[in-house]
C-alpha positions, 0 to 999 in steps of 0.5 A: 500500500505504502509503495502504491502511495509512493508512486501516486505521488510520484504520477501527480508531481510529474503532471504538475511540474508538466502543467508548469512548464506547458504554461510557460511555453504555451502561449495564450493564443491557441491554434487549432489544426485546420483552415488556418482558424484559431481561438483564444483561451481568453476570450472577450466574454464575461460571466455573471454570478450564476445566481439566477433561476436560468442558471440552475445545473441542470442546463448543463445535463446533457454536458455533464451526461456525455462526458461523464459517460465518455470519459469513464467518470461516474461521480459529479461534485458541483461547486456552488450548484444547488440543487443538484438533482437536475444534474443528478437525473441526467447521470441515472440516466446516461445508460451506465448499470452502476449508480452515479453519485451527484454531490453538491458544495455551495461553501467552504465546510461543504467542499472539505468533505471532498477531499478524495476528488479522483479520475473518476470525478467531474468537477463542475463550477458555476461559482463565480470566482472573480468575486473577491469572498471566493478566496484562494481556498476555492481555487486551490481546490479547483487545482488539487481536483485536477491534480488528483485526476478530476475533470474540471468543467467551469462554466456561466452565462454569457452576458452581452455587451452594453451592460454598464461594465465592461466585458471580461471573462469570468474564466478569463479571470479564473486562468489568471487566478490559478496562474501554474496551477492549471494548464490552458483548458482544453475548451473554451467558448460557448455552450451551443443549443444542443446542451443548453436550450435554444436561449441559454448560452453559457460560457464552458471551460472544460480542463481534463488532466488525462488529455492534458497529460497526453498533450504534455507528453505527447506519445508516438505512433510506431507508424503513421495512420492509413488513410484508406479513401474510395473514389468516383468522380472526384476530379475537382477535389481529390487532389486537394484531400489527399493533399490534406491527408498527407499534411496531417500526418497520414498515408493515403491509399486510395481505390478507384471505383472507375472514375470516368472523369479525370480522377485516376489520372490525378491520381496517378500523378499524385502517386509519380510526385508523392511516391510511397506515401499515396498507393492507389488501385481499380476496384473492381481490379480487372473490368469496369463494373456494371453497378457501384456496390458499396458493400463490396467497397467497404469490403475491400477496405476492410481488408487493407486494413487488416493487413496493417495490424498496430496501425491506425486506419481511417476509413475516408471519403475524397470529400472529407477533410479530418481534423484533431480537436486539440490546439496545433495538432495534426490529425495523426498526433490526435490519434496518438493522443487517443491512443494513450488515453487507451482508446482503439477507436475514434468518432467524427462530429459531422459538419456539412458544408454548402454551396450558398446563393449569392455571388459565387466565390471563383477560388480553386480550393473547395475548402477556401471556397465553401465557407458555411456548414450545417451539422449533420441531421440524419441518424447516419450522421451522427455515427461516425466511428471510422478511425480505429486502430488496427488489430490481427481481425478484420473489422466490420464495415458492411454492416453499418453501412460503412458508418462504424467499424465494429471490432470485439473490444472496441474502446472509444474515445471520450472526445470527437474529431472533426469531419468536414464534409463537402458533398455538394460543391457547386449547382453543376457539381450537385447536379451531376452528381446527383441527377446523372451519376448517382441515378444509375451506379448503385446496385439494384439489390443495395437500392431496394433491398438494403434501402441504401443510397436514398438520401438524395432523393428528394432532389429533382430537376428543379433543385438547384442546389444552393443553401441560403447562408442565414440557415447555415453557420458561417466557418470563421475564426470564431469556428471553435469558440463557438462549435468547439463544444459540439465538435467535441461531444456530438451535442450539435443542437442542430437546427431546424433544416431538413436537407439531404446530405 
């Protein structure tokens, strides 16, 4: 037992002195990996006393449930959070067969009866601790929490501008407060509807000493990610995902389902320039074939994979771009992180990204040039398991349709990546490949048996396959402020638009 201490006590001066020198190195600003768009940890918004009825924790339920569930955490304590019930149900609720504990502490005798905070606690902190009778004590807890393991969730109202005092982040203040005791939070910004209503839109900092620690210590990969990707008739964009690809890390084996535009010969091309970081194949090998059969697609990926055991492997579209979660990380280092927090497999938070009426941008670049997204709203699009690390057996693709590779064993991770999707790039792009392509390639059987490849539709002649921007989220520099939370749990909060995908 003495020997068990002994090494604790070893694990938490580690990751304390490794918080310490993270926040001499890292700067305040912090970039996330993709389109050249960053945010800040401290951010302009200030936070109110949560002493109102709007306020009360269970506006964070659905927050609360998810990454309790997602992280493997069973054991809530709410500082300056009364009542708890709110917050109590959402965890009963979250599907575990073991009871969840919700604690609550609103003062200083309450909070020194959790003293054993451990990596199986959130900690949830609506107090606002810029006021001067929060004191030290509040914010040392805070840190001895985070040091013994625990999740630190702070969170409060947004308020805006032209209130008769000026604008600051209450969390801004808390990270100036406890200075080296906390590292950057992994998340900062706002809550988005999914989490907290249609009004509310609280302000989350979420610092999770796990990922923290990976961050700090960042694992290596013994090779890098495949990316393994199917084509057809991608011409316009091909060049520019695997392009991507490679940049974040990966290589990229491609098979082409007989293109009949100019894709194999980009193709090609990328193969004589990129050498052997980009493989590609015909599939079918030999002859064209009479249908497109995604079964037998996901099949033959299935199989690739299987033959790269230790490796992981990304199951991906030309019109995808990937990206990690984390402050300046590439894709691949994101998987590294997932791997030493013990996951094998990783899921993707879907955003659809759409051609917009209005003066058209001629920029050759699909990702400079559609700039506005909705998230995903079909059930498919919210199971996105297709990253996963790569065992001695085959996984299985087929029977989701490609949307989850299933293996025995199979460990999440407790946070999602992003996926952009580009399925419509232009009106004479949509109208190609939905009107023309698409009404004659699929198998008879996947269209009327499996009931596959129906998702466009509802589109017909007359479409013209624009979006009107005021339904639509703008990708800006405020993308992770303010969907970072929805990137990372999949709580979307998705409006009220019904399009295909």
């Amino acid at each position: 037992m003495l020997r068990a201490i002994g090494r604790m006590h070893m694990v938490l001066g580690k990751l304390s002195d490794g918080i310490a020198r993270s926040r001499r190195i890292r700067s305040s600003t912090r970039k996330i990996a993709g389109g050249g768009d960053g945010f800040h940890t401290s951010t302009t918004w200030r936070v109110d006393p949560p002493a109102s009825q709007s306020e009360r924790p269970d506006t964070y339920r659905a927050l609360i449930s998810h990454l309790g569930a997602a992280t493997g955490r069973d054991r809530l304590l709410g500082m300056h959070c009364l009542p708890c019930g709110g917050i109590e149900m959402s965890l009963l609720a979250s599907g575990r067969s073991r009871r969840r504990r919700a604690f609550s502490a609103s003062d200083h005798d309450a909070m020194s009866a959790f003293v054993g905070a451990s990596t199986n606690t959130v900690i949830l902190c609506t107090r606002d601790l810029s006021k001067a009778d929060a004191g030290m004590s509040h914010l040392g807890r805070l840190a001895a929490w985070y040091e013994q393991g625990a999740m630190v969730i702070r969170a409060g109202r947004e308020t805006p501008a032209g209130h008769g005092r000026p604008r600051r982040s209450a969390i801004q203040f808390h990270n100036r407060r406890l200075g080296e005791q906390l590292p950057p939070p992994l998340f900062v910004g706002s809550c988005n509807p999914g989490v907290t209503g249609r009004h509310a839109r609280p302000i989350v900092a979420i610092n999770d000493p796990i990922i923290d620690w990976q961050i700090l210590h960042p694992p290596s990969l013994a090779r890098r990610p495949l990316a393994i990707m199917a084509t057809y008739n991608e011409a316009d964009i091909v060049a520019e995902s695997v392009q991507d690809l490679l940049e974040q890390g990966c290589e990229v084996a491609v098979m082409d389902n007989w293109s009949t535009d100019r894709t194999w010969d980009i193709l090609r091309d990328l193969v004589l320039r990129r050498g052997p970081d980009v493989s590609i194949e015909r599939f079918p090998d030999r002859v064209r074939p009479a249908f497109g059969e995604w079964r037998a697609i996901l099949a033959r990926k299935a199989e690739l994979a299987r033959a790269h055991p230790g490796r992981w492997i990304l199951h991906v579209d030309a019109d995808e771009f990937r990206r990690a979660p984390f402050p300046g990380l590439t894709l691949a280092e994101g998987l590294a992180i997932a791997s030493g927090a013990g996951a094998t497999r990783v899921g993707f938070t879907l955003t659809n990204f759409r051609p917009i009426r209005g003066p058209q941008r001629h920029i050759r670049s699909v990702r400079s040039r559609l700039r506005h997204f909705e998230f995903g709203d079909r059930p498919g699009h919210y199971l996105q398991s297709k990253a996963w690390l790569q065992g001695f057996e085959r996984v299985d693709l087929e029977t989701s349709g490609g949307h989850r590779a299933d293996f025995p064993g199979a460990r999440d991770f407790g946070y999602k990546f992003l996926l952009q999707h580009y399925p419509i790039r232009s009106p004479a792009h949509g109208a190609r490949k939905v009107l023309r392509d698409r009404q004659t390639r699929w198998s008879p059987h996947e269209l009327n048996v499996l009931g596959w490849h129906h998702h466009y539709d509802h589109h017909t002649e007359s479409s013209d396959f624009l979006w009107d921007a005021d339904d639509l989220h703008a990708f800006d520099r405020h993308f992770w402020r303010e969907h970072g939370l929805a990137v990372l749990t999949g709580l979307t909060g998705r409006h009220e638009v019904s399009r295909g995908a």
